[in-house]
Biotite code that builds the C-alpha atoms (Angstrom):
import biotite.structure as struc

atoms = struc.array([
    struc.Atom([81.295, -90.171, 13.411], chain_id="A", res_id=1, res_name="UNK", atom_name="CA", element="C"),
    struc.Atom([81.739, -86.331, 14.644], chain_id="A", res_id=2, res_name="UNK", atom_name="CA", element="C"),
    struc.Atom([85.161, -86.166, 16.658], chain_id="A", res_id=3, res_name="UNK", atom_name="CA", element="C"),
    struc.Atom([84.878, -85.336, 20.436], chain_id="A", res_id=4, res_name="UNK", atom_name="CA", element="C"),
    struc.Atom([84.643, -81.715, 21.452], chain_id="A", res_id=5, res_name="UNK", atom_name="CA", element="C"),
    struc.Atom([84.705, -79.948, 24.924], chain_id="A", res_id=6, res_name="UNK", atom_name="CA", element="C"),
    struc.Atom([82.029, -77.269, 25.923], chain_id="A", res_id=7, res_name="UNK", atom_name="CA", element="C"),
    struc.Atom([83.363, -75.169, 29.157], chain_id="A", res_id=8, res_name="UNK", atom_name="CA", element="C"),
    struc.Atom([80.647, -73.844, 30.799], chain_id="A", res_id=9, res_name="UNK", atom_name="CA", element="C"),
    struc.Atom([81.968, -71.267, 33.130], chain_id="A", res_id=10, res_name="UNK", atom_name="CA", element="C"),
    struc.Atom([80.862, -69.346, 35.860], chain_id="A", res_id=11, res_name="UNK", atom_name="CA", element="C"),
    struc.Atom([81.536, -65.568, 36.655], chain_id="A", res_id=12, res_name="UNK", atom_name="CA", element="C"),
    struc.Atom([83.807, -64.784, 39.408], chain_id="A", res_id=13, res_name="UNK", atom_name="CA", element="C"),
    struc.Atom([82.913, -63.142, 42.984], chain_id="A", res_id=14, res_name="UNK", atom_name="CA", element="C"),
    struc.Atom([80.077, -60.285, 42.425], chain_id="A", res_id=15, res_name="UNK", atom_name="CA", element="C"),
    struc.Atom([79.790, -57.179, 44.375], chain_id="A", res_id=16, res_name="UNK", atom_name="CA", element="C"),
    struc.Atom([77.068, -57.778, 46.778], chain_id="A", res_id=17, res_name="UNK", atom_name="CA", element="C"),
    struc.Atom([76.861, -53.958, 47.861], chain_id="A", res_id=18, res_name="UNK", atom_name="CA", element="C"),
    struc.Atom([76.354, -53.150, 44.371], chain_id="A", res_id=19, res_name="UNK", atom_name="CA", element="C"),
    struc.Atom([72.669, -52.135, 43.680], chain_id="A", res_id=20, res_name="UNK", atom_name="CA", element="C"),
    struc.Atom([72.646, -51.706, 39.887], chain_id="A", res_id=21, res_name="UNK", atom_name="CA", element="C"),
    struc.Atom([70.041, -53.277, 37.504], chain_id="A", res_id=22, res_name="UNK", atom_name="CA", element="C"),
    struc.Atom([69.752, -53.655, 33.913], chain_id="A", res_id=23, res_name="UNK", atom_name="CA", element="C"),
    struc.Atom([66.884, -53.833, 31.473], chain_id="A", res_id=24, res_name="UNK", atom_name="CA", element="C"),
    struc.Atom([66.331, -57.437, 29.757], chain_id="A", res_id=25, res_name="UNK", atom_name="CA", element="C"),
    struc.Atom([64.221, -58.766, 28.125], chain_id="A", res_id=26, res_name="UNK", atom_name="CA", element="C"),
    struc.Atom([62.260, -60.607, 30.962], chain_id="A", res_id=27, res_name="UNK", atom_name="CA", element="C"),
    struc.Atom([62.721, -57.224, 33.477], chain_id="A", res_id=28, res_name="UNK", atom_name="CA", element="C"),
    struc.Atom([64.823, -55.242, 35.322], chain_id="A", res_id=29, res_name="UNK", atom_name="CA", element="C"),
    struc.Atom([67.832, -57.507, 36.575], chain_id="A", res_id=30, res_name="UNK", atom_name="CA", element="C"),
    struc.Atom([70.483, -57.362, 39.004], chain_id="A", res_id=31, res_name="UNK", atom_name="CA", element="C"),
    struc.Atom([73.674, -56.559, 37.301], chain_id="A", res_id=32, res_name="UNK", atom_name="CA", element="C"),
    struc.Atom([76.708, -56.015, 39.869], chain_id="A", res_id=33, res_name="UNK", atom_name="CA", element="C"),
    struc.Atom([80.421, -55.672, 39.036], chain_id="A", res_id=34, res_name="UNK", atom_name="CA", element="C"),
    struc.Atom([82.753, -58.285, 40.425], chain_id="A", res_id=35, res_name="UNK", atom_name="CA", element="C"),
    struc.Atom([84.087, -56.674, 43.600], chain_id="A", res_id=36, res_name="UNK", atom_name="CA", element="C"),
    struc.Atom([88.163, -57.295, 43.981], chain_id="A", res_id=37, res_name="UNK", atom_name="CA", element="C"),
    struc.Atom([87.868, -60.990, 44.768], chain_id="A", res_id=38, res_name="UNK", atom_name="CA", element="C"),
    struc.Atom([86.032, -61.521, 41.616], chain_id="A", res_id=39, res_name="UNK", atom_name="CA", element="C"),
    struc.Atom([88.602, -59.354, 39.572], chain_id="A", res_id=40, res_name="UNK", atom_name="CA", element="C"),
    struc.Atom([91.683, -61.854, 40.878], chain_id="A", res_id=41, res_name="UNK", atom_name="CA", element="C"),
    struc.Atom([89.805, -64.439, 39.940], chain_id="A", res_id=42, res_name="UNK", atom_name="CA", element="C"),
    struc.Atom([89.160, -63.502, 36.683], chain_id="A", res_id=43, res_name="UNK", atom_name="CA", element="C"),
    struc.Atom([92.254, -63.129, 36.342], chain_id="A", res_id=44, res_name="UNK", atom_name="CA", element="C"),
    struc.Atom([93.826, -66.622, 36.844], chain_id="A", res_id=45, res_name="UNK", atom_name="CA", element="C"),
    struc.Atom([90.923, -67.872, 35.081], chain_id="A", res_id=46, res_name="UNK", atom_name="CA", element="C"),
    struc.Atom([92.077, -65.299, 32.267], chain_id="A", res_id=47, res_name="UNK", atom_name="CA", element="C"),
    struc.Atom([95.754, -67.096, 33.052], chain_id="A", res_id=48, res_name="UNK", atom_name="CA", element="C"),
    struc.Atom([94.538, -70.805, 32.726], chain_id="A", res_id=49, res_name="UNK", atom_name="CA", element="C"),
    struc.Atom([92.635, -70.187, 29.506], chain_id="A", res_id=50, res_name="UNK", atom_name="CA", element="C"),
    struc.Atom([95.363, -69.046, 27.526], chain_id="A", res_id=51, res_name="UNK", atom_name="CA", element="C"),
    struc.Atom([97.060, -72.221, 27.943], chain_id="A", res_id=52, res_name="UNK", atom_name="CA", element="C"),
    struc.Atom([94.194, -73.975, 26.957], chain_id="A", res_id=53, res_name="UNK", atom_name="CA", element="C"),
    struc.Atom([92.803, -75.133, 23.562], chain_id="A", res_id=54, res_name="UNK", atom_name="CA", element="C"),
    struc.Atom([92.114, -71.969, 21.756], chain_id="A", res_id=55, res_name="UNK", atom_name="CA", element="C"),
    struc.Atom([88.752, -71.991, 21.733], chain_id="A", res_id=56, res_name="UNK", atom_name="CA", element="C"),
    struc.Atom([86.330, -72.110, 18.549], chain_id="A", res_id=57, res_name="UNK", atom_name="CA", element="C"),
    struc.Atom([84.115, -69.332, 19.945], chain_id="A", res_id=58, res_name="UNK", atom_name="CA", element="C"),
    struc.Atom([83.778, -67.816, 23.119], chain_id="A", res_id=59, res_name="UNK", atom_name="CA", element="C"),
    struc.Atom([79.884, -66.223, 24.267], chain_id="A", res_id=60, res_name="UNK", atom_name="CA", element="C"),
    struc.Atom([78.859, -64.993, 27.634], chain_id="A", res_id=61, res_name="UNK", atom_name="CA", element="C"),
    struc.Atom([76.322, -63.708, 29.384], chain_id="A", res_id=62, res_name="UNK", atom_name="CA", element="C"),
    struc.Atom([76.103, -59.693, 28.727], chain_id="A", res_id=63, res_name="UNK", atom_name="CA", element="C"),
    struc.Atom([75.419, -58.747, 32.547], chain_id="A", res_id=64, res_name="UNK", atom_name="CA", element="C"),
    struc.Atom([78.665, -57.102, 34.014], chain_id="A", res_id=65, res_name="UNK", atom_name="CA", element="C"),
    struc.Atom([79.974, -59.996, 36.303], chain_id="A", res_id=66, res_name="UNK", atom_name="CA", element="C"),
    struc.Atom([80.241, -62.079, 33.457], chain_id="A", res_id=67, res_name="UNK", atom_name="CA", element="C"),
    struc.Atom([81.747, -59.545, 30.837], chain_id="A", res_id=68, res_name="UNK", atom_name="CA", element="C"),
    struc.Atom([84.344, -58.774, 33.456], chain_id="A", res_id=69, res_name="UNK", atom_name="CA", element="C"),
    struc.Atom([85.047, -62.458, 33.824], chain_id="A", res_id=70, res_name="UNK", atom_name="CA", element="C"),
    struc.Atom([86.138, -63.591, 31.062], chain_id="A", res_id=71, res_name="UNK", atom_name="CA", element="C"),
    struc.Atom([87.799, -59.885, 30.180], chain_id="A", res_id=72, res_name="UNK", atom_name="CA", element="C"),
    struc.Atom([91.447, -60.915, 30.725], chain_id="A", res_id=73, res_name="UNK", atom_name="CA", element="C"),
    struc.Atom([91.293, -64.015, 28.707], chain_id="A", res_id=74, res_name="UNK", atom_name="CA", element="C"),
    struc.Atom([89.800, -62.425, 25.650], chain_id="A", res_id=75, res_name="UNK", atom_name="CA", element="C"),
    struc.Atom([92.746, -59.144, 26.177], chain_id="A", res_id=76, res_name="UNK", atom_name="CA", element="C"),
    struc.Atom([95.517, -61.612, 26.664], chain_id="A", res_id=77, res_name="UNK", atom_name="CA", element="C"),
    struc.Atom([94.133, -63.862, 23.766], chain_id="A", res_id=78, res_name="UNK", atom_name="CA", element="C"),
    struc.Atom([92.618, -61.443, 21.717], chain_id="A", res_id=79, res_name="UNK", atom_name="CA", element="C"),
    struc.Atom([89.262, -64.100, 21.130], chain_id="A", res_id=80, res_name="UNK", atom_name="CA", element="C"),
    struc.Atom([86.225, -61.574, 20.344], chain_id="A", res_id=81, res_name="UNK", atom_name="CA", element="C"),
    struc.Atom([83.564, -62.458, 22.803], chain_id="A", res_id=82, res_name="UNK", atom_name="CA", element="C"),
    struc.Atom([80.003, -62.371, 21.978], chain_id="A", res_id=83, res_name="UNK", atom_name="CA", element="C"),
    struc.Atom([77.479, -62.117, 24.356], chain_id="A", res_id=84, res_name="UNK", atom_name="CA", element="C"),
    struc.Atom([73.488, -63.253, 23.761], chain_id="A", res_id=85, res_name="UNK", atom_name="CA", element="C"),
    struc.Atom([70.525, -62.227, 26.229], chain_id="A", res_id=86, res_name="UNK", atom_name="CA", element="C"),
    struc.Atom([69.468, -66.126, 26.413], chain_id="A", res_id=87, res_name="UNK", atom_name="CA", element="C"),
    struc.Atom([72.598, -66.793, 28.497], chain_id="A", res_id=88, res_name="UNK", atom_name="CA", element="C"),
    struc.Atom([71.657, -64.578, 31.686], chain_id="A", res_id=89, res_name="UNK", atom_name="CA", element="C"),
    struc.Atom([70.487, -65.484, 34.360], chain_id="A", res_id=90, res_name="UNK", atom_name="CA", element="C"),
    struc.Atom([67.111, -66.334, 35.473], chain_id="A", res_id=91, res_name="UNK", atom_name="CA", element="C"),
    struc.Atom([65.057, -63.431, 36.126], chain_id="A", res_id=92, res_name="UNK", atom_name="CA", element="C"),
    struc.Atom([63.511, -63.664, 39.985], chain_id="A", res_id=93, res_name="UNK", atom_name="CA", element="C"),
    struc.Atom([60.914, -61.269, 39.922], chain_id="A", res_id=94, res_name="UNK", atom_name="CA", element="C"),
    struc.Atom([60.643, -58.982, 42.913], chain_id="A", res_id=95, res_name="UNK", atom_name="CA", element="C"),
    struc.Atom([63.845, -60.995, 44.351], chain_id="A", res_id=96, res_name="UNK", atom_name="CA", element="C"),
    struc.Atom([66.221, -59.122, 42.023], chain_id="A", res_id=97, res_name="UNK", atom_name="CA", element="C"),
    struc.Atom([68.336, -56.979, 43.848], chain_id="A", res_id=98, res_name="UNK", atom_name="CA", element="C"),
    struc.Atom([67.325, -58.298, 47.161], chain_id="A", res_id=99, res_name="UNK", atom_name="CA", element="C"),
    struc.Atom([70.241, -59.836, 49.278], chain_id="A", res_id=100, res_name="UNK", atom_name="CA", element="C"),
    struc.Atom([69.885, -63.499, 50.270], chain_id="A", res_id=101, res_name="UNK", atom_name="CA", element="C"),
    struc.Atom([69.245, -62.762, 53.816], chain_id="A", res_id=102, res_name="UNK", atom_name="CA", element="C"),
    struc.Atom([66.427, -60.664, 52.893], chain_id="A", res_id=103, res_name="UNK", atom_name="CA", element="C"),
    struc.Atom([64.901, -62.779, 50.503], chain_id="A", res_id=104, res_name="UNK", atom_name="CA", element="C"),
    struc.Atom([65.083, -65.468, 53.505], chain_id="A", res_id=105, res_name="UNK", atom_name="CA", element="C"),
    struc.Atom([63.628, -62.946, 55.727], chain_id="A", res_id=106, res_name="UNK", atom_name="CA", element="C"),
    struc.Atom([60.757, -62.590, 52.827], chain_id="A", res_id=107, res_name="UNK", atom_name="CA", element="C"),
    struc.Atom([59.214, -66.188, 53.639], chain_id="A", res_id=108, res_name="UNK", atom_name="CA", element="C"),
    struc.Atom([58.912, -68.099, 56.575], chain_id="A", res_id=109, res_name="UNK", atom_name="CA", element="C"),
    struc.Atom([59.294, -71.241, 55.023], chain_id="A", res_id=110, res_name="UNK", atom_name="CA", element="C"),
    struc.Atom([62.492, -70.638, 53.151], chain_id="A", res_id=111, res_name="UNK", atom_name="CA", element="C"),
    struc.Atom([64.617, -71.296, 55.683], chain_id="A", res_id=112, res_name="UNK", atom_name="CA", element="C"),
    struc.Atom([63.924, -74.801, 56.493], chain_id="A", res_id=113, res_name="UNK", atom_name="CA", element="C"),
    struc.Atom([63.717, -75.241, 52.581], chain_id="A", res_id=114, res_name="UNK", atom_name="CA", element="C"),
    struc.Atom([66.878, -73.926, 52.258], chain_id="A", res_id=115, res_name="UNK", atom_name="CA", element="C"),
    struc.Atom([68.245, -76.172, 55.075], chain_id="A", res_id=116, res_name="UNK", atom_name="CA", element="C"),
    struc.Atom([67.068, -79.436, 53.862], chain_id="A", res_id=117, res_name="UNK", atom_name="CA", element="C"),
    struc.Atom([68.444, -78.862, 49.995], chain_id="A", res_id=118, res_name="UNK", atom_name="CA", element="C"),
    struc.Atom([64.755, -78.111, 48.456], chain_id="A", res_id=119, res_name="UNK", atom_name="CA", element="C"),
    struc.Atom([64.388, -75.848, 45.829], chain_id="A", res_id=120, res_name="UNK", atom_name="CA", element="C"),
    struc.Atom([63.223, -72.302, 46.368], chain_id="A", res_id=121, res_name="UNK", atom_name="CA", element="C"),
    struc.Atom([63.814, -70.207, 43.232], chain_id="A", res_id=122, res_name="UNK", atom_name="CA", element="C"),
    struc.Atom([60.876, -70.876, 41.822], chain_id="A", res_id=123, res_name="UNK", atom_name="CA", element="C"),
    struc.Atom([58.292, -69.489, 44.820], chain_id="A", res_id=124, res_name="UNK", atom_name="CA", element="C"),
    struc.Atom([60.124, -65.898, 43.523], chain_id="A", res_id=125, res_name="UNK", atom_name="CA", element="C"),
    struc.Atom([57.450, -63.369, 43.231], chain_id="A", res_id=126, res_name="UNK", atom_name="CA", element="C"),
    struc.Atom([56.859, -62.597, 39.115], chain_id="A", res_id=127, res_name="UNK", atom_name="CA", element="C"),
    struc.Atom([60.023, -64.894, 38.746], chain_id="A", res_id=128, res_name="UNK", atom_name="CA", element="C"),
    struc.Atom([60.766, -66.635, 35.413], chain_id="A", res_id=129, res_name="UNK", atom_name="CA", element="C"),
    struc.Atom([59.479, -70.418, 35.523], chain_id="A", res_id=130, res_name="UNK", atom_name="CA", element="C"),
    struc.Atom([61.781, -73.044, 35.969], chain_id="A", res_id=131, res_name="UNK", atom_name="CA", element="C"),
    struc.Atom([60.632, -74.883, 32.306], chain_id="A", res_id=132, res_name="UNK", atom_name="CA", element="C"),
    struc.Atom([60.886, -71.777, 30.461], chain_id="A", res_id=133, res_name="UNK", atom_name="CA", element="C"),
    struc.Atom([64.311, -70.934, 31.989], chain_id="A", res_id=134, res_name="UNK", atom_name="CA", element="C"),
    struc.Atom([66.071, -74.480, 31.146], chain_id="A", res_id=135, res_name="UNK", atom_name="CA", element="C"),
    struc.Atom([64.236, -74.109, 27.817], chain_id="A", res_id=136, res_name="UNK", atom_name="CA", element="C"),
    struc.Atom([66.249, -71.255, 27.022], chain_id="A", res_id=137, res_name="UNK", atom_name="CA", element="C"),
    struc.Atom([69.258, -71.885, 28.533], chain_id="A", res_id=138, res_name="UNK", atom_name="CA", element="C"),
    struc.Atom([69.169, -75.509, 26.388], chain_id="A", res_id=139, res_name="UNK", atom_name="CA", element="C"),
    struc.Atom([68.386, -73.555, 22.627], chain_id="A", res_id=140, res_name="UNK", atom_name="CA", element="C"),
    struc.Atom([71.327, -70.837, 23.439], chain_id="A", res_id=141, res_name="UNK", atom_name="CA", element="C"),
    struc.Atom([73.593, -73.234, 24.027], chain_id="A", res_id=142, res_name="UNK", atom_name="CA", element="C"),
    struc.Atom([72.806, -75.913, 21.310], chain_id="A", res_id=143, res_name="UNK", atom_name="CA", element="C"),
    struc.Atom([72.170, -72.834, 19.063], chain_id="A", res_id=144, res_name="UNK", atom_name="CA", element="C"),
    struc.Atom([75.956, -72.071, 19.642], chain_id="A", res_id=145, res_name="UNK", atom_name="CA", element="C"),
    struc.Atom([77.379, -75.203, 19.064], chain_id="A", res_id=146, res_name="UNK", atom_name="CA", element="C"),
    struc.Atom([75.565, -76.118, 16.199], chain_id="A", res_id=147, res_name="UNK", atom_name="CA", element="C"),
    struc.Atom([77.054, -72.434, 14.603], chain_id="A", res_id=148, res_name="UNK", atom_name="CA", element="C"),
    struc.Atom([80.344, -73.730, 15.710], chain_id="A", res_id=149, res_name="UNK", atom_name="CA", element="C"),
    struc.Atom([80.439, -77.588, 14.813], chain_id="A", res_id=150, res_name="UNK", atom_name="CA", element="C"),
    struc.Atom([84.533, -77.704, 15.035], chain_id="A", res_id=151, res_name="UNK", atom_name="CA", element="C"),
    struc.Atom([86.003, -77.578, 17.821], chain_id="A", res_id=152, res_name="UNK", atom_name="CA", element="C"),
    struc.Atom([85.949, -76.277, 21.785], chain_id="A", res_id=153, res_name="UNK", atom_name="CA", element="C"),
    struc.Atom([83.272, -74.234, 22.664], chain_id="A", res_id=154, res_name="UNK", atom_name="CA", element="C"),
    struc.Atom([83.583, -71.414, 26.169], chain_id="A", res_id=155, res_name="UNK", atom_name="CA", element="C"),
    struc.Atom([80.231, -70.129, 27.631], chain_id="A", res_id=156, res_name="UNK", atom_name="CA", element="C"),
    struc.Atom([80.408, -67.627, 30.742], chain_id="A", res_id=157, res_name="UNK", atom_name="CA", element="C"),
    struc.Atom([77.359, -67.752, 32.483], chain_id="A", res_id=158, res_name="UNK", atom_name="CA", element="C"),
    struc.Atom([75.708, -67.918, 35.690], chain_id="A", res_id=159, res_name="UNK", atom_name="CA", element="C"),
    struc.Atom([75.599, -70.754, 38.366], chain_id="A", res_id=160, res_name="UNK", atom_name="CA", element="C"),
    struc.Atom([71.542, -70.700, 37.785], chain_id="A", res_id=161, res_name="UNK", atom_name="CA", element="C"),
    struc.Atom([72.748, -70.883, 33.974], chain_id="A", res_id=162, res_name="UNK", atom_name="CA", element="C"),
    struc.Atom([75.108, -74.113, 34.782], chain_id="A", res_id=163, res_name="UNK", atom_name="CA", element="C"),
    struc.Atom([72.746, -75.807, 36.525], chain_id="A", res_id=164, res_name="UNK", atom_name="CA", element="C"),
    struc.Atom([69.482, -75.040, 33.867], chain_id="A", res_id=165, res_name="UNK", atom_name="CA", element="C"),
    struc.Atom([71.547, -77.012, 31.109], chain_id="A", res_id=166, res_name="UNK", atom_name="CA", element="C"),
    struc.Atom([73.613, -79.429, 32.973], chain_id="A", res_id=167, res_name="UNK", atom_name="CA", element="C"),
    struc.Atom([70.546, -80.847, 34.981], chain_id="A", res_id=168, res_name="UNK", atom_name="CA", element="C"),
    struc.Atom([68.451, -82.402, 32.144], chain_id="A", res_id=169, res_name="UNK", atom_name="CA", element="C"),
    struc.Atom([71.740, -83.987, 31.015], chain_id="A", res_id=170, res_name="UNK", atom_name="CA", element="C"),
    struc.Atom([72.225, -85.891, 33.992], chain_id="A", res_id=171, res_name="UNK", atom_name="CA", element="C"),
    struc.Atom([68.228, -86.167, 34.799], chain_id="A", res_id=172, res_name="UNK", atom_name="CA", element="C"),
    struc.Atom([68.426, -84.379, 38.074], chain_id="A", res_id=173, res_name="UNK", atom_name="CA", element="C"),
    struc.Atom([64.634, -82.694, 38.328], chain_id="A", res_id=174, res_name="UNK", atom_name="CA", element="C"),
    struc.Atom([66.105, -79.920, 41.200], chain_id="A", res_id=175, res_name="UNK", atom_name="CA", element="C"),
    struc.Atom([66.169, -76.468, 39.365], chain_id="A", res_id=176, res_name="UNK", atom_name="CA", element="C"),
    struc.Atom([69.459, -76.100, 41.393], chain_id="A", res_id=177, res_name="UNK", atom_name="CA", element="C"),
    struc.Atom([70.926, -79.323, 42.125], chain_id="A", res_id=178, res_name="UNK", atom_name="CA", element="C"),
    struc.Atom([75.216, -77.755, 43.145], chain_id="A", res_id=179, res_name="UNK", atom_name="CA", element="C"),
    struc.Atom([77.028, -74.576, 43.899], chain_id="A", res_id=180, res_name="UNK", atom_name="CA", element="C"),
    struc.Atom([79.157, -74.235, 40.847], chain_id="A", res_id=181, res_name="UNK", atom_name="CA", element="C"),
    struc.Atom([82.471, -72.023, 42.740], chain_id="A", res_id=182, res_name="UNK", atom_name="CA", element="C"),
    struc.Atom([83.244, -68.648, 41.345], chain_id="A", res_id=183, res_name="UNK", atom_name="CA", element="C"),
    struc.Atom([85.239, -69.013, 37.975], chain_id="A", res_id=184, res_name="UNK", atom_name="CA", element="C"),
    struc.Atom([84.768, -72.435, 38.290], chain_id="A", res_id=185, res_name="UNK", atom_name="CA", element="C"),
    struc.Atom([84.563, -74.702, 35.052], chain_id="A", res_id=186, res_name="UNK", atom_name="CA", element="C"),
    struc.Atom([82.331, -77.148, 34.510], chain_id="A", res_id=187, res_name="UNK", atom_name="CA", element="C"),
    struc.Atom([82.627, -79.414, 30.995], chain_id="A", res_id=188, res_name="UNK", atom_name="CA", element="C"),
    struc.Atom([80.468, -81.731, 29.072], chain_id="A", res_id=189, res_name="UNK", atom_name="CA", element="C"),
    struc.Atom([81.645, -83.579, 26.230], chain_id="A", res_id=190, res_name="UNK", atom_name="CA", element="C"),
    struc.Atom([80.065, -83.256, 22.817], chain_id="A", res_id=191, res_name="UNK", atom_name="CA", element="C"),
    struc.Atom([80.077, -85.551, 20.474], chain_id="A", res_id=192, res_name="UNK", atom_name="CA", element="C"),
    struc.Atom([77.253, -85.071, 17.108], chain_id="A", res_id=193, res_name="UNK", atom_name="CA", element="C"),
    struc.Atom([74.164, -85.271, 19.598], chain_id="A", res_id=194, res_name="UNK", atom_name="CA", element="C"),
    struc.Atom([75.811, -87.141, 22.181], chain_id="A", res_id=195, res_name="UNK", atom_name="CA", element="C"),
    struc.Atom([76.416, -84.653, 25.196], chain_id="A", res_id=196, res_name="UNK", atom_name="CA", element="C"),
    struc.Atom([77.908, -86.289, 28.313], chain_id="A", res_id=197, res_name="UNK", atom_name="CA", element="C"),
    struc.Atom([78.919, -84.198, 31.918], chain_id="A", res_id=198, res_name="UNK", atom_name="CA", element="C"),
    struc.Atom([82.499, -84.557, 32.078], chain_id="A", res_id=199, res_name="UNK", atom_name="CA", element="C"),
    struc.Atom([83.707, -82.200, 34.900], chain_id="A", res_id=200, res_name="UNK", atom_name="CA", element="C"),
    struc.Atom([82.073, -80.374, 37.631], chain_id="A", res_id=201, res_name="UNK", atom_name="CA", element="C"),
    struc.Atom([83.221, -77.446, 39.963], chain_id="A", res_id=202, res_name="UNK", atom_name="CA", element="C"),
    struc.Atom([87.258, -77.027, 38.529], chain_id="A", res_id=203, res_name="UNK", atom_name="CA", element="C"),
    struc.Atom([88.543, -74.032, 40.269], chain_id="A", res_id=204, res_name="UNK", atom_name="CA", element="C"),
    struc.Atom([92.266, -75.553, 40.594], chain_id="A", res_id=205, res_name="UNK", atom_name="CA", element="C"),
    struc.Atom([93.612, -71.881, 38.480], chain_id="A", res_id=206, res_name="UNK", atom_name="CA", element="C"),
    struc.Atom([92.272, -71.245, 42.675], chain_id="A", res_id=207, res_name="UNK", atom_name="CA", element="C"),
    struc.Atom([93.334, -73.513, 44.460], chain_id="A", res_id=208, res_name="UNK", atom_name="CA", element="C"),
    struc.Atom([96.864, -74.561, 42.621], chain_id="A", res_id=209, res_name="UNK", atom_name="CA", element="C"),
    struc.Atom([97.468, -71.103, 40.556], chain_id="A", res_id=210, res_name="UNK", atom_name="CA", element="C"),
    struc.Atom([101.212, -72.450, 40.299], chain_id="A", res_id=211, res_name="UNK", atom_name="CA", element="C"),
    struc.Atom([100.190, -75.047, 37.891], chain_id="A", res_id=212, res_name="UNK", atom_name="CA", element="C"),
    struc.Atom([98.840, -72.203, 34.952], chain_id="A", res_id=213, res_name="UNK", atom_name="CA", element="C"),
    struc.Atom([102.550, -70.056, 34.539], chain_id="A", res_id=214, res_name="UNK", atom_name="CA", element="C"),
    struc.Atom([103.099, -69.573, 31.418], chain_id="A", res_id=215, res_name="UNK", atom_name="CA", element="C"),
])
């Protein structure tokens, strides 16, 4: 029997919502802000509580910029080479990229009361990825990445769209966004040979209870 493994699938920290910047991909132009100074302290206790961690077996994340800068003081202070893979971004959303929330809102009458009774809307985006194609993927980066790194724990930074693409199959949920996964939050699942079970959601206590991750 394989021996139990952890895969931390971890969200970026606060993004810049002023930031207008966009990067090529494969699927389109994308939205690609830098964390704005929130994000950057939170990257950095994350950075603080992953050092005194497991050392991981590999560490891959996301190559837009919020990400990157996420998991930046962990892989200085560790001195873990991070690589990054295109499959791992976030879902492309069409003519939504770049658009703040309030304006995508503004874009459709209906979204509102959508949004206000917890049904899905990412998927009405204008020339916006589909939701199958998305959590297909999300699912082959990942299980590409842990079947190139059978031993041991395995850290993806990603994107709460990201979280939600592989972790919803796993525990059936149909929603393309089911939760809110917190800025640097972690979120685990348990692997064990082809076994994968959802271990711990929403873990932002480097936050919440920084005291607890001094060296």
């Amino acid at each position: 029997m394989s021996a139990s493994r952890i895969l931390f699938l971890i969200r970026h920290g606060r993004s810049d919502q002023s930031s207008n910047d966009l990067l090529d991909t494969p699927r389109g132009p994308q939205w690609d802000p830098p964390l704005d100074d929130v994000g950057r302290e939170q990257a950095e206790l994350l950075g603080r509580r992953l050092v005194l961690m497991e050392r991981p077996a590999t560490v891959c994340s996301s190559p837009l910029r919020r990400a990157r800068q996420t998991i930046a003081p962990f892989a200085d202070a560790s001195g873990i080479e991070v690589t990054y893979d295109d499959d791992l971004m976030e879902a492309h959303i069409g003519r939504w990229e770049n658009m703040s929330f309030e304006d995508i809102l503004a874009s459709d009458p209906e979204l509102v009361g959508l949004v206000r009774s917890q049904r899905a809307i990412w998927h009405r985006a204008p020339g916006g990825e589909a939701v199958d194609a998305f959590r297909k993927r999300v699912h082959d980066a990942i299980e590409s990445i842990l079947e190139r790194h059978a031993v041991g724990d395995v850290f993806v930074v990603a994107h709460g769209g990201v979280i939600n693409a592989y972790l919803g199959p796993l525990l059936l949920v149909e929603n393309e966004m089911f939760f809110l996964p917190e800025n640097s939050s972690l979120n685990s699942v348990e692997v064990e040979g082809s076994k994968r079970r959802v271990r711990f959601l929403n873990d932002v206590l480097h936050l919440s209870d920084p005291q607890l991750f001094q060296p």
